[in-house]
N, C-alpha and C positions, 0 to 999 in steps of 0.2 A: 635641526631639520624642521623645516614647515610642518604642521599640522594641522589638516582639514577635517572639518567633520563635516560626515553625507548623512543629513539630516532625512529619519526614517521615521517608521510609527510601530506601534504594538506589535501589529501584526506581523511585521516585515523584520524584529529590532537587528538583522544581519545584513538588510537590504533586501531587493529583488534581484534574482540571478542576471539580471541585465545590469542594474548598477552597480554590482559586485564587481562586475569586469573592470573599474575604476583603478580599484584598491591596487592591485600591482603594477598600472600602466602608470601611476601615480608613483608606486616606489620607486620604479627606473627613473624616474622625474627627481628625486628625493625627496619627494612629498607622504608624510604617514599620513593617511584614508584612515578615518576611523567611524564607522557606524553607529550612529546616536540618535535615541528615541526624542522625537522633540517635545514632547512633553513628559519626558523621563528626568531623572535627577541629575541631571549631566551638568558637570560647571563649563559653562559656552566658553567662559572667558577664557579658559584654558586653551583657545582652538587659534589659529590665525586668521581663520575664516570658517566660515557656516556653507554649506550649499547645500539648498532644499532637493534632496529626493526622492526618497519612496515615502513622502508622505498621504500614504493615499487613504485617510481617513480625515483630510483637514478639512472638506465638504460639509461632514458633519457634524463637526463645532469648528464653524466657522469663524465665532465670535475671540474662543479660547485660542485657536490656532493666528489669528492677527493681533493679539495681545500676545504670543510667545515673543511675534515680529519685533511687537513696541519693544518688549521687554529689552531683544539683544539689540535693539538699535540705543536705545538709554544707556545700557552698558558698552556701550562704543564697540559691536562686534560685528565686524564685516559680513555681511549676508547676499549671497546671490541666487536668485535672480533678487537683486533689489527689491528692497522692502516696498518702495515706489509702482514696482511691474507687478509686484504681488499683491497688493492692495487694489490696482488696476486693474484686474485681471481677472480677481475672486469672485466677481458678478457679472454677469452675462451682458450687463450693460455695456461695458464695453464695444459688444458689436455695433451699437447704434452711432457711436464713435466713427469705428472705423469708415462704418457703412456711409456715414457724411464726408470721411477722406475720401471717397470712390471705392472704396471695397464694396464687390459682388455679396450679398449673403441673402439668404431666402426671403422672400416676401414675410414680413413676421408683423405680431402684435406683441404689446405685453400689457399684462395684465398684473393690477399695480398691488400694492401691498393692502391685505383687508375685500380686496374685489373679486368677486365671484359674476363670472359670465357662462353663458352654458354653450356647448363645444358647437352645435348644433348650428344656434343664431350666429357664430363664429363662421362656419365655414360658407353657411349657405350666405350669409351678405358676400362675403368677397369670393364669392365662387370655387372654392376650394373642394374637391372630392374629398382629401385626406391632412390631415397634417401631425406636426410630430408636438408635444409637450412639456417642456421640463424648467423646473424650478432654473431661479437669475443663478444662485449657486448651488453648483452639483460638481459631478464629475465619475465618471467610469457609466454612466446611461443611469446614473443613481435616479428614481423617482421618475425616468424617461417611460413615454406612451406614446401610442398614436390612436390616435380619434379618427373616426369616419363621419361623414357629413349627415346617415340616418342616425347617430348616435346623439341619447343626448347626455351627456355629461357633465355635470356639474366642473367646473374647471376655478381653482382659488390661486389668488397670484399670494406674493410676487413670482411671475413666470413668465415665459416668452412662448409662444405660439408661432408655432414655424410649418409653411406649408411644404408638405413632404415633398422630397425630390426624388421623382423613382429610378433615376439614376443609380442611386445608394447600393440599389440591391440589380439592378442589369450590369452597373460597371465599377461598381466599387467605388470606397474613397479614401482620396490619397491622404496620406501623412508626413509631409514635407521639413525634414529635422533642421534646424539652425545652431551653426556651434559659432560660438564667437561673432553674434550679427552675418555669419556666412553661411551659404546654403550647403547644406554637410551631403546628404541620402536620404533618399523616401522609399517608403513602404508602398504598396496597395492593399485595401482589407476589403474582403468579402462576408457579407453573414452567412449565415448557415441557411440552407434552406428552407422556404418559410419562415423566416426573419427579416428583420431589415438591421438590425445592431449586431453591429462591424465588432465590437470589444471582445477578444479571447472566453473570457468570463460566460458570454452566451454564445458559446462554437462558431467564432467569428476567425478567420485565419487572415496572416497578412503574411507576406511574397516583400522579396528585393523589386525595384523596379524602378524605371528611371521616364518620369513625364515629359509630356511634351515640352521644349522651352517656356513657350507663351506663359505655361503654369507657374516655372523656376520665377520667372519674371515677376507674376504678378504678386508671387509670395514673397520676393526678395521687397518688393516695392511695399507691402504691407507691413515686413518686417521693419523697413527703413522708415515708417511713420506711426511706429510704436513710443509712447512718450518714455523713452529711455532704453540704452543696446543692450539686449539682453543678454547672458552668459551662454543660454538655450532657449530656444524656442521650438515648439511643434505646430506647424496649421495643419489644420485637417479640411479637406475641401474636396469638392467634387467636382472633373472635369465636364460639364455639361452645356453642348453643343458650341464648344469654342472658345466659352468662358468659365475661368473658374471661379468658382463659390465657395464662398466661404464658410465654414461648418462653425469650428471653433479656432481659436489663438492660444495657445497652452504655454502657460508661462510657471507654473506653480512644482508641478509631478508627473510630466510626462514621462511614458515609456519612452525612450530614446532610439532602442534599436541598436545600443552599443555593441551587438556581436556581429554586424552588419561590415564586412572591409575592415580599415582602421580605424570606426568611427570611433570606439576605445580609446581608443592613442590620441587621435586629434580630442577628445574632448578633453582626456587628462591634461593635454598641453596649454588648452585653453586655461584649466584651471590652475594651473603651475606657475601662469604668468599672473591672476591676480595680487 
């Protein structure tokens, strides 16, 4: 029998109850799902395959968690999403990337490693009321602000400086799932009132729901000019007045939404076929 490890962390070492839903859609597959801390004493080589999941702590040593990468790539161990899309991916640079493919994403600056600009001078040159803050790597709103244009803030890179889209919080933002380079089911997420961060973690709720085409479209087209097909993908983006924007490209740990229809099933199938 094939055996896959779904690459997890400390905190999670069983998985999160979404990517749990894997593990038996996997055994009808006859594939063993086996959950594994990735920076635990686990022998990789034992596995047929690696797929990163709930590793939702690799933000934080970011250094240690792309040497786990090097590690089972030397030891010839197959890893998906690609060691390639995971290295690509870990730094927010990447938007600037896409954004010269024709990808929509917000008016942004960044501000570069060692640079300290203060939020103030920031907003009032390029006419901004507000915008949002957060370090090249993060994830889950880790170290995420927003800044007002009478504020003044000290602001230290490496980070990107994104002007707020008040979209976020009148219409939500979508989360558009890719299994197999194909476009699976989206979410919508709303914050909590009096917030703008959409994440569970700060009373952020997300809804089944199915976007306009134009959106399917323009994430199917972004996904097809990512430098390599990924196993999964998440964009997160906002429908705003016709065009969609681009938030983030989630290639590493997203939440998937696996109890969503069959998303379960088609995504175990996808991994079945590796």
């Amino acid at each position: 029998m094939k055996r896959i490890a779904l690459a997890s962390c400390a905190a999670w070492p069983e998985l999160t109850a979404d990517d749990r839903l894997l593990i038996p859609e996997l055994q009808q597959l006859g594939v063993e799902a086996v959950p594994a801390v990735w920076d635990g004493p686990v022998a990789w080589t034992d596995f047929d395959q690696v797929v990163i999941r709930s590793c939702w702590d690799y933000h934080l040593r970011p250094d240690e968690f792309l040497q786990w990468i090097d590690e089972l790539e030397k030891a010839c161990v197959a890893v998906q999403n690609l060691p390639s899309l995971v290295r690509w991916n870990i730094n927010k640079l990447y938007l600037r990337q896409l954004s010269n493919a024709g990808a929509t994403i917000p008016p942004a600056i960044w501000i570069e490693e060692r640079e300290v600009l203060r939020s103030d001078e920031i907003l009032n040159q390029l006419g901004w009321s507000s915008a949002i803050v957060k370090p090249t790597v993060s994830a889950s709103a880790y170290k995420l602000r927003r800044v007002f244009k009478d504020e003044r803030v000290q602001l230290q890179g490496p980070a990107i400086v994104q002007q707020f889209i008040p979209e976020i919080v009148s219409c939500g933002e979508w989360s558009l799932v890719f299994l197999g380079g194909k476009y699976s089911h989206a979410v919508i997420k709303h914050p909590v009132a009096g917030d703008f961060r959409v994440q569970s973690e700060f009373g952020g709720r997300a809804a089944r729901a199915e976007p306009r085409p134009g959106v399917v479209d323009e994430a199917t087209r972004i996904v097809g000019s990512l430098p390599g097909r990924p196993l999964y993908a998440r964009l997160d983006g906002i429908d705003r007045r016709g065009t969609f924007v681009l938030m983030e490209v989630e290639l590493i740990e997203p939440e998937l939404f696996l109890g969503l229809g069959n998303a379960a099933n088609r995504f175990a199938a996808e991994i079945a076929r590796l």
